[in-house]
Biopython code that builds the backbone (N, CA, C, O; Angstrom):
import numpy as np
from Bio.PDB.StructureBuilder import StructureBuilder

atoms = [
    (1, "UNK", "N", (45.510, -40.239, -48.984)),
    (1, "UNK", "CA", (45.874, -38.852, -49.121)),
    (1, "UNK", "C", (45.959, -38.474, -50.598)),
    (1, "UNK", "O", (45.410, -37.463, -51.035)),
    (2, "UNK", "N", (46.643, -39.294, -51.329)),
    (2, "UNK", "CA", (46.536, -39.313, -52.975)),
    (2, "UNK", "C", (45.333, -38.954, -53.448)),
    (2, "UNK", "O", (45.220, -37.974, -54.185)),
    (3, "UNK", "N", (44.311, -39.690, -53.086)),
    (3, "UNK", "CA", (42.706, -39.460, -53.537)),
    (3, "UNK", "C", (42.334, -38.394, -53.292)),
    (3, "UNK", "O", (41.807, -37.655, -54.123)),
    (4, "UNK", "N", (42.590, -38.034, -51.789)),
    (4, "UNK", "CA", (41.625, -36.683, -51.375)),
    (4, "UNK", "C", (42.456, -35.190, -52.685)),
    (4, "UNK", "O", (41.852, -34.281, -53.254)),
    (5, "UNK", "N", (44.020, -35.550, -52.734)),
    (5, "UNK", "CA", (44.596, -34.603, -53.401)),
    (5, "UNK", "C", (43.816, -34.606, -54.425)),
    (5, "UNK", "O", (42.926, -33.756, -54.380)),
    (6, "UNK", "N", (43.861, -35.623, -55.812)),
    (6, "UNK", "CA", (43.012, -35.983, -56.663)),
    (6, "UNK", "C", (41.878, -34.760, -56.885)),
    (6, "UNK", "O", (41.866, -33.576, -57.221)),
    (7, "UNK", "N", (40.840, -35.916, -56.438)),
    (7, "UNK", "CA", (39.567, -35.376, -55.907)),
    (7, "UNK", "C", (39.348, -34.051, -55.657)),
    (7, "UNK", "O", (38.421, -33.608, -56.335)),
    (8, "UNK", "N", (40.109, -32.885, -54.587)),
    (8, "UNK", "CA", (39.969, -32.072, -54.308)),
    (8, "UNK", "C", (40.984, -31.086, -55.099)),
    (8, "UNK", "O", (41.433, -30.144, -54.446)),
    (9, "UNK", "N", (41.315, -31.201, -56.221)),
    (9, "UNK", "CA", (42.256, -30.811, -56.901)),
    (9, "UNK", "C", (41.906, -29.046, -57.338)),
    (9, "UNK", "O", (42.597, -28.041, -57.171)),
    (10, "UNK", "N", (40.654, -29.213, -57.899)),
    (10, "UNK", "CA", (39.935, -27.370, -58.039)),
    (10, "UNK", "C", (40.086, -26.710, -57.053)),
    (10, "UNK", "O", (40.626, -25.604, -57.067)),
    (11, "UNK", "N", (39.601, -27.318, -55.955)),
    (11, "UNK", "CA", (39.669, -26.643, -54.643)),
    (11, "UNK", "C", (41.332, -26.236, -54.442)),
    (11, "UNK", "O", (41.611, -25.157, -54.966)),
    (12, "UNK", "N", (42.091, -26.702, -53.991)),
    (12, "UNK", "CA", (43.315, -26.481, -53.791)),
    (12, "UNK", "C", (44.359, -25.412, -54.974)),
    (12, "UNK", "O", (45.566, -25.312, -55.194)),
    (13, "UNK", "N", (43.448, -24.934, -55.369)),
    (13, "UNK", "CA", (44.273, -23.840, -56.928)),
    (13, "UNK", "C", (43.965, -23.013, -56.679)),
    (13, "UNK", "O", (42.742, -22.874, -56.697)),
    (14, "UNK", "N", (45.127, -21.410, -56.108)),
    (14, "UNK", "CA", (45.133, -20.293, -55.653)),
    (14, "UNK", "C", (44.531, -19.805, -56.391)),
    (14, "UNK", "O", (43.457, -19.378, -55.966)),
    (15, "UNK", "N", (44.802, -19.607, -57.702)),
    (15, "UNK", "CA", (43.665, -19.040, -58.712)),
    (15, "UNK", "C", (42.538, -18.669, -58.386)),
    (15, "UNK", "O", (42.042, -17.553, -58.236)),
    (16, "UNK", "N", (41.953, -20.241, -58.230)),
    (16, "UNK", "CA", (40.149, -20.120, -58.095)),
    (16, "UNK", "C", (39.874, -19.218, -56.848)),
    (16, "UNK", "O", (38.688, -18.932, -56.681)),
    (17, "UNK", "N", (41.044, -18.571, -55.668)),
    (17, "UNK", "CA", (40.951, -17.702, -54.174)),
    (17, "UNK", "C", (41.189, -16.337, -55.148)),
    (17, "UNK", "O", (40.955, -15.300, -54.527)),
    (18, "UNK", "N", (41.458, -16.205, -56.051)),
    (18, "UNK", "CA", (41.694, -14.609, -56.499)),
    (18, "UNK", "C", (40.897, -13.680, -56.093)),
    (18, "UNK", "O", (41.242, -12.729, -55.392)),
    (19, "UNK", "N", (39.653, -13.923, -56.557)),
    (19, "UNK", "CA", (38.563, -12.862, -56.879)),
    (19, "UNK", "C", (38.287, -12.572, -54.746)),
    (19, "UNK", "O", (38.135, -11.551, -54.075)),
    (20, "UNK", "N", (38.326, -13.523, -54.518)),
    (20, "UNK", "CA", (38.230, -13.021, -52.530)),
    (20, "UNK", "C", (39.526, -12.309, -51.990)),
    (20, "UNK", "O", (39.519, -11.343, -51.227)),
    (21, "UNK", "N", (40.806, -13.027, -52.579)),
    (21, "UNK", "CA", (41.743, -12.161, -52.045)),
    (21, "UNK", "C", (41.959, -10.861, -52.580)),
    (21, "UNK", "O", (42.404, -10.000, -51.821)),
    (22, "UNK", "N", (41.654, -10.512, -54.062)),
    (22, "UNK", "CA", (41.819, -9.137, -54.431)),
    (22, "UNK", "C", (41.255, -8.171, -52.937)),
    (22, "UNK", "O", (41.766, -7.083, -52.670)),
    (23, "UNK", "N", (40.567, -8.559, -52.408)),
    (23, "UNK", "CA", (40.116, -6.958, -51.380)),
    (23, "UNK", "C", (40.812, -7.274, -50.159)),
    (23, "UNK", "O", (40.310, -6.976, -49.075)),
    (24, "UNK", "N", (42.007, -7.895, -50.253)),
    (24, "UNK", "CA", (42.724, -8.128, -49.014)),
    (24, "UNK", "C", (44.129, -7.970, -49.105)),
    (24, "UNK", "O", (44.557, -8.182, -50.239)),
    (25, "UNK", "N", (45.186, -7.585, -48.046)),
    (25, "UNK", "CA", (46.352, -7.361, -48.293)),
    (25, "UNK", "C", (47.275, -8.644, -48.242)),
    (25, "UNK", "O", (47.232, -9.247, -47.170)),
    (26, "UNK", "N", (48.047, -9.128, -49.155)),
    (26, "UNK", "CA", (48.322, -9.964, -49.899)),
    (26, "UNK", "C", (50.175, -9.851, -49.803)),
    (26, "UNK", "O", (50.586, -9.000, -50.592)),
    (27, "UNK", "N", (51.107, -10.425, -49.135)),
    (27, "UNK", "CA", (52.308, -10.686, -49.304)),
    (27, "UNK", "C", (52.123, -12.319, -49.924)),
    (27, "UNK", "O", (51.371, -13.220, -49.553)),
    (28, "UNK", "N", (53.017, -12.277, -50.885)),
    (28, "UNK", "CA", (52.788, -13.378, -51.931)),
    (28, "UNK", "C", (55.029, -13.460, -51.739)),
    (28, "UNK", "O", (55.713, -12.451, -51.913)),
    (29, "UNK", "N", (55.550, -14.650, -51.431)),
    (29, "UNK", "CA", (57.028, -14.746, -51.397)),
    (29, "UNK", "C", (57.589, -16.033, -52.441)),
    (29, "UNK", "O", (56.895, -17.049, -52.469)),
    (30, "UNK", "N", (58.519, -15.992, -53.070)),
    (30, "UNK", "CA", (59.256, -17.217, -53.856)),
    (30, "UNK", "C", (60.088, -16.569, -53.449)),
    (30, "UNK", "O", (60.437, -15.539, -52.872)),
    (31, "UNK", "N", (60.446, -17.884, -54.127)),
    (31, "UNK", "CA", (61.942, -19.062, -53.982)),
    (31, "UNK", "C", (62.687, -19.027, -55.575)),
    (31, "UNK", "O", (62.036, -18.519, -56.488)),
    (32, "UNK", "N", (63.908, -19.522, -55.823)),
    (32, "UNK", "CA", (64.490, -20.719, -56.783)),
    (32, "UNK", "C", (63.839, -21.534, -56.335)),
    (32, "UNK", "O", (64.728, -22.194, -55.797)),
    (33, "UNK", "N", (62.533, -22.281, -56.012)),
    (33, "UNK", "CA", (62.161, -24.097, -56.008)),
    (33, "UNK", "C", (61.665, -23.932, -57.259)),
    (33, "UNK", "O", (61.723, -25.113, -57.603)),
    (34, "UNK", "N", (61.193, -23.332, -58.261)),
    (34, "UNK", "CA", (60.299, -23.487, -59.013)),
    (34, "UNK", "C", (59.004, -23.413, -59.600)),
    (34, "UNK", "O", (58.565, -23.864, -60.658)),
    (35, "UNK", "N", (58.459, -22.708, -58.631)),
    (35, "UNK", "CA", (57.062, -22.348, -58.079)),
    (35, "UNK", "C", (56.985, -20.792, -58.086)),
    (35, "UNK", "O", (55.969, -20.311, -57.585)),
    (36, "UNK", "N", (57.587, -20.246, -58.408)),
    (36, "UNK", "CA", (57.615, -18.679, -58.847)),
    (36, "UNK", "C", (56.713, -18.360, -59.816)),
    (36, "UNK", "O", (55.830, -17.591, -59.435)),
    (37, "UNK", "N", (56.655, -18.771, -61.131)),
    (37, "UNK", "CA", (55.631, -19.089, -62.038)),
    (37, "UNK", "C", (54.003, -18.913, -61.299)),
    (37, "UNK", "O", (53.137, -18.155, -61.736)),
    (38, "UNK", "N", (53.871, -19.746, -60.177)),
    (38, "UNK", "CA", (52.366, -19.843, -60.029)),
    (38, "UNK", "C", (52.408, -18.653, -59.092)),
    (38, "UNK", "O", (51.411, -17.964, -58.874)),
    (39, "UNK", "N", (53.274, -18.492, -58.692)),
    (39, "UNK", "CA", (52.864, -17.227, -57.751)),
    (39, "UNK", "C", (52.625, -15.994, -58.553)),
    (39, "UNK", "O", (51.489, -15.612, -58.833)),
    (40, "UNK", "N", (53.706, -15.382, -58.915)),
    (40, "UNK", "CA", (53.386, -14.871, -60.619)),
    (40, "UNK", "C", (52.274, -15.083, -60.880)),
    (40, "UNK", "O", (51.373, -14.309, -60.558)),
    (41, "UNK", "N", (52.114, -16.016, -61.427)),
    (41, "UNK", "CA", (49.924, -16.229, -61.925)),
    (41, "UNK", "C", (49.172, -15.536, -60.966)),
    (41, "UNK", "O", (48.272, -14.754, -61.273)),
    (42, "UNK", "N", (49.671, -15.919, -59.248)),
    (42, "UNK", "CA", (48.533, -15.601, -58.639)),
    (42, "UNK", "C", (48.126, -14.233, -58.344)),
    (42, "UNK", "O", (46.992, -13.854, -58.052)),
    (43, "UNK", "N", (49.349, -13.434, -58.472)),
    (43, "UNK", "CA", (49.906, -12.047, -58.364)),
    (43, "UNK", "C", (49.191, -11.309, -59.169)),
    (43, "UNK", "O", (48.700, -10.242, -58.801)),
    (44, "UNK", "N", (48.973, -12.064, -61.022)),
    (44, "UNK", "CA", (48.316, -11.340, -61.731)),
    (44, "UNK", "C", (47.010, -11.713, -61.889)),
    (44, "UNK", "O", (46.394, -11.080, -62.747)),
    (45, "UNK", "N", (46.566, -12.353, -61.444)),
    (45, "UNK", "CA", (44.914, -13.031, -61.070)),
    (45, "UNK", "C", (44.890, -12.091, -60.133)),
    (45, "UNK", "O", (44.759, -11.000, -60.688)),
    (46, "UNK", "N", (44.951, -11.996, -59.051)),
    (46, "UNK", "CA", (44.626, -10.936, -58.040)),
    (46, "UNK", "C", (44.401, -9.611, -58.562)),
    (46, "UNK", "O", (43.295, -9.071, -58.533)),
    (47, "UNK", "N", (45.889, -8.855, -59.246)),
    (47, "UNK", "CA", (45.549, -7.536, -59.683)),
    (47, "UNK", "C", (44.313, -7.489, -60.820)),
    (47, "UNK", "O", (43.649, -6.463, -60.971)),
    (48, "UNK", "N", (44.133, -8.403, -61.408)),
    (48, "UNK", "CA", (42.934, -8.571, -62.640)),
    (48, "UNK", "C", (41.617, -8.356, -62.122)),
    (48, "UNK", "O", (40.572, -7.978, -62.652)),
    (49, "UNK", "N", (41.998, -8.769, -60.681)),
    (49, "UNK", "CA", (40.530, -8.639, -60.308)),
    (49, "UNK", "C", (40.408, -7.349, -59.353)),
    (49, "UNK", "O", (39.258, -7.047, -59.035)),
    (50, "UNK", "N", (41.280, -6.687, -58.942)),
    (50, "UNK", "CA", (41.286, -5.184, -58.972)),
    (50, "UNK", "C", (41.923, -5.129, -57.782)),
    (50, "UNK", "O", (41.902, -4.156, -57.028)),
    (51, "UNK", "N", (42.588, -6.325, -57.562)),
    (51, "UNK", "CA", (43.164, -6.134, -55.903)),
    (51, "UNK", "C", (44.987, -5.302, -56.282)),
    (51, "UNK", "O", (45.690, -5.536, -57.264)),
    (52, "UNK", "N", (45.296, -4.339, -55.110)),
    (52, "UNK", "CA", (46.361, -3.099, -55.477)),
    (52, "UNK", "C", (47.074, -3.206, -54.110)),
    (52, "UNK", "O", (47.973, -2.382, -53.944)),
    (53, "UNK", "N", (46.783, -4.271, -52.869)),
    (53, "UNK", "CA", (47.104, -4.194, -52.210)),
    (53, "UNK", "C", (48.221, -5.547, -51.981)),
    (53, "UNK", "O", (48.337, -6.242, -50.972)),
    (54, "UNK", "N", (48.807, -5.623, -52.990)),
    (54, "UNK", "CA", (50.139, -7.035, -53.392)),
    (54, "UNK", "C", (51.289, -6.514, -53.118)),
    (54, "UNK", "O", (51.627, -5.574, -53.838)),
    (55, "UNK", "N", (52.278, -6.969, -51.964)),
    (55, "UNK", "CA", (53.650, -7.110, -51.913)),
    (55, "UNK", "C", (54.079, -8.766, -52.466)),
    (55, "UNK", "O", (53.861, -9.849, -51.922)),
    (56, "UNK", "N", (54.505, -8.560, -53.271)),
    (56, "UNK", "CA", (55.504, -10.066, -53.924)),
    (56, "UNK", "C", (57.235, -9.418, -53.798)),
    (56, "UNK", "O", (57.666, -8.271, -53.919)),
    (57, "UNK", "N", (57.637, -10.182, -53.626)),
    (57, "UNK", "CA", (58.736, -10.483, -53.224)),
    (57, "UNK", "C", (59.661, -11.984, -53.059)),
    (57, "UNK", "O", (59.500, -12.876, -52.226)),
    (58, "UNK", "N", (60.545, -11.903, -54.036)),
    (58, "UNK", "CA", (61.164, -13.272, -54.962)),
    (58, "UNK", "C", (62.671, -12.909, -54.371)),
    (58, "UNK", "O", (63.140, -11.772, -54.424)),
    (59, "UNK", "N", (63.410, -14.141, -53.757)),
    (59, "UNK", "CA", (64.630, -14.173, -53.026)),
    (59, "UNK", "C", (64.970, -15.367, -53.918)),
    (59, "UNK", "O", (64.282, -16.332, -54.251)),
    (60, "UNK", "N", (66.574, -14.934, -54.287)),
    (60, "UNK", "CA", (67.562, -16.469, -54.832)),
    (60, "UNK", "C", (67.641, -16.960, -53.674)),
    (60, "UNK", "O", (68.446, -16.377, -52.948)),
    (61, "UNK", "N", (67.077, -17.862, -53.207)),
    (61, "UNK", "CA", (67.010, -18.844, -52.338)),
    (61, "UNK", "C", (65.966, -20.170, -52.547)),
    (61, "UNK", "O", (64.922, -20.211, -53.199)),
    (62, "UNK", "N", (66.688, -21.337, -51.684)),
    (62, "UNK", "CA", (65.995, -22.694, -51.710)),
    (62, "UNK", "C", (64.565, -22.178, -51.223)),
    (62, "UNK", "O", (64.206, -21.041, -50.919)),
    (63, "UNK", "N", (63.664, -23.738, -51.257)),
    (63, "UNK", "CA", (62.290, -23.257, -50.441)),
    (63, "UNK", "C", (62.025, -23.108, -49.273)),
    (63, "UNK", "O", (60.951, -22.632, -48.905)),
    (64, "UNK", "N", (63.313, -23.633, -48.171)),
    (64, "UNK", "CA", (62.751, -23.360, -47.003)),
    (64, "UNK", "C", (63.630, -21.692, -46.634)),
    (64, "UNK", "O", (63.895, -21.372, -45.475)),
    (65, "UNK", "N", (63.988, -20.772, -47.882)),
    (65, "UNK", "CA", (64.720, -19.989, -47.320)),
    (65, "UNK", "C", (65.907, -20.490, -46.418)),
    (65, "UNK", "O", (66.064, -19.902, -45.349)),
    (66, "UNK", "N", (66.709, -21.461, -46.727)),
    (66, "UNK", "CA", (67.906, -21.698, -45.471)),
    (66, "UNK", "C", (68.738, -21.042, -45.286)),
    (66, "UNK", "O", (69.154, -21.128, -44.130)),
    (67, "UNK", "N", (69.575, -19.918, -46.300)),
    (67, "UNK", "CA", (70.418, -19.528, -46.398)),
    (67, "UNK", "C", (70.066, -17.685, -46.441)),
    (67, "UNK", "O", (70.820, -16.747, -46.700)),
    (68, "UNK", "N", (68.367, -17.720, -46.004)),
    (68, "UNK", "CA", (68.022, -16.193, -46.152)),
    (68, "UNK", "C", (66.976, -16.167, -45.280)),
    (68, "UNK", "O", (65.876, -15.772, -45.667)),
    (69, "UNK", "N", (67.169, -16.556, -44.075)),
    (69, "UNK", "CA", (66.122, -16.695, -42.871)),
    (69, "UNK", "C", (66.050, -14.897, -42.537)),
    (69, "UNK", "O", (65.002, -14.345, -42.200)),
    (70, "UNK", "N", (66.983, -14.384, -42.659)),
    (70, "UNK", "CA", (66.929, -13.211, -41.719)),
    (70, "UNK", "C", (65.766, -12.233, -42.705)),
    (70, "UNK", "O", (64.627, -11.845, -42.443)),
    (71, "UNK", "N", (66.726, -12.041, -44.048)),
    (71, "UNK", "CA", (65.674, -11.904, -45.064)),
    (71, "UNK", "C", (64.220, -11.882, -45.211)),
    (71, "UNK", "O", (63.494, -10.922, -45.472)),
    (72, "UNK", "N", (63.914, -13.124, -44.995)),
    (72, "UNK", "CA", (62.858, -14.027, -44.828)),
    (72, "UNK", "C", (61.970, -12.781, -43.584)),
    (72, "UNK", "O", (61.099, -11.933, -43.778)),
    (73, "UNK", "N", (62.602, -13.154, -42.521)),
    (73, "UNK", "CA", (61.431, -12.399, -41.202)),
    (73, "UNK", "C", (61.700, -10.756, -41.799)),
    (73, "UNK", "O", (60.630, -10.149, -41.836)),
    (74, "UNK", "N", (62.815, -9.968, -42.240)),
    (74, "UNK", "CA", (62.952, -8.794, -42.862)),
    (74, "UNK", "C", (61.225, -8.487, -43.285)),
    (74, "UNK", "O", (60.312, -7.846, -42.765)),
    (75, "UNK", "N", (61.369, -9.263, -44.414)),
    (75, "UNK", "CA", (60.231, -8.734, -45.530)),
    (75, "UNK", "C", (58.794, -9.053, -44.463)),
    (75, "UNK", "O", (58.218, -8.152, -43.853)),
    (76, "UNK", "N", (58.467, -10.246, -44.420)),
    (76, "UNK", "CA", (57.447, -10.261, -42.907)),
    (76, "UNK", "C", (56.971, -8.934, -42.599)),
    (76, "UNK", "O", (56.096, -8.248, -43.127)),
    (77, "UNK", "N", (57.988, -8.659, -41.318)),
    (77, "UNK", "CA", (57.593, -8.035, -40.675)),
    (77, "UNK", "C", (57.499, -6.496, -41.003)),
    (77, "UNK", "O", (56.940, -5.586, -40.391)),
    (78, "UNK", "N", (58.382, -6.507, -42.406)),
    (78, "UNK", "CA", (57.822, -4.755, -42.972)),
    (78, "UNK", "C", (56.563, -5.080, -43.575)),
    (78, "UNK", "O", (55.591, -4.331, -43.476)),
    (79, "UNK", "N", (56.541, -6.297, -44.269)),
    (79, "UNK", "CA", (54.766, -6.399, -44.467)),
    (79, "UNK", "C", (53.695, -6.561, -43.514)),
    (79, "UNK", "O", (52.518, -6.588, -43.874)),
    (80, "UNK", "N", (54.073, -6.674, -42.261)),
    (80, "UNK", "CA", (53.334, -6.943, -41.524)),
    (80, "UNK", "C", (53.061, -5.164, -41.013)),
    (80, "UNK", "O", (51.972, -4.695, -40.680)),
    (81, "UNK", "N", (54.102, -4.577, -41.065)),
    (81, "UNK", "CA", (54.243, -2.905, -40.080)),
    (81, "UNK", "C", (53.415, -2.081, -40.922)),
    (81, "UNK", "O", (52.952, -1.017, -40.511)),
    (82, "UNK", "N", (53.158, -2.626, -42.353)),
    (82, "UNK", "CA", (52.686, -1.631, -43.604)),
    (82, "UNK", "C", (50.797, -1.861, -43.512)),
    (82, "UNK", "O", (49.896, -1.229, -44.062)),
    (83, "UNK", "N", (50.769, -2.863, -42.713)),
    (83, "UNK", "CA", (49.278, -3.200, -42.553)),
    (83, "UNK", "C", (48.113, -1.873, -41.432)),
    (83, "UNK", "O", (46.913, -2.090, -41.269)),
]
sb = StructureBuilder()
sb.init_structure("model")
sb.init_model(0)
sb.init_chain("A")
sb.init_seg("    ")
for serial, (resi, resn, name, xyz) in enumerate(atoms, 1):
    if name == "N":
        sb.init_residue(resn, " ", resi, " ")
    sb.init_atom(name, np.array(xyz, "f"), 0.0, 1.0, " ", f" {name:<3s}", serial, name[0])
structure = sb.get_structure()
């Protein structure tokens, strides 16, 4: 599994999905884990490439959301109603 990660490492970088997701509607969510940063990146890779259709949305919470589940399906499903 190490290898294939490795190996398939370009492939697996939201980045390099920008330019396809710009023409698509895009809820992008963090956490406090730490990983806010790349989402951020991916947020502004997307709009760079002319995509306007981004809900991001960043909760003080762990990564599995434990303590903001309700939250969590909240934002969902208004992103889902806005489609």
């Amino acid at each position: 599994m190490a290898d294939e990660l490795i190996a398939g490492r370009p492939g697996f970088n939201f980045l390099s999905a920008a330019p396809g997701l710009a023409s698509k509607p895009l809820l992008v969510l963090s956490s406090d884990n730490g990983l806010a940063p790349q989402t951020d990146a991916l947020v502004a890779a997307v709009r760079s490439y002319g995509g306007n259709r981004i809900t991001a949305y960043h909760a003080a919470t762990d990564h599995s959301w434990s303590d903001r589940r309700i939250d969590l399906a909240t934002q969902v499903i208004k992103w889902l109603e806005s489609l």
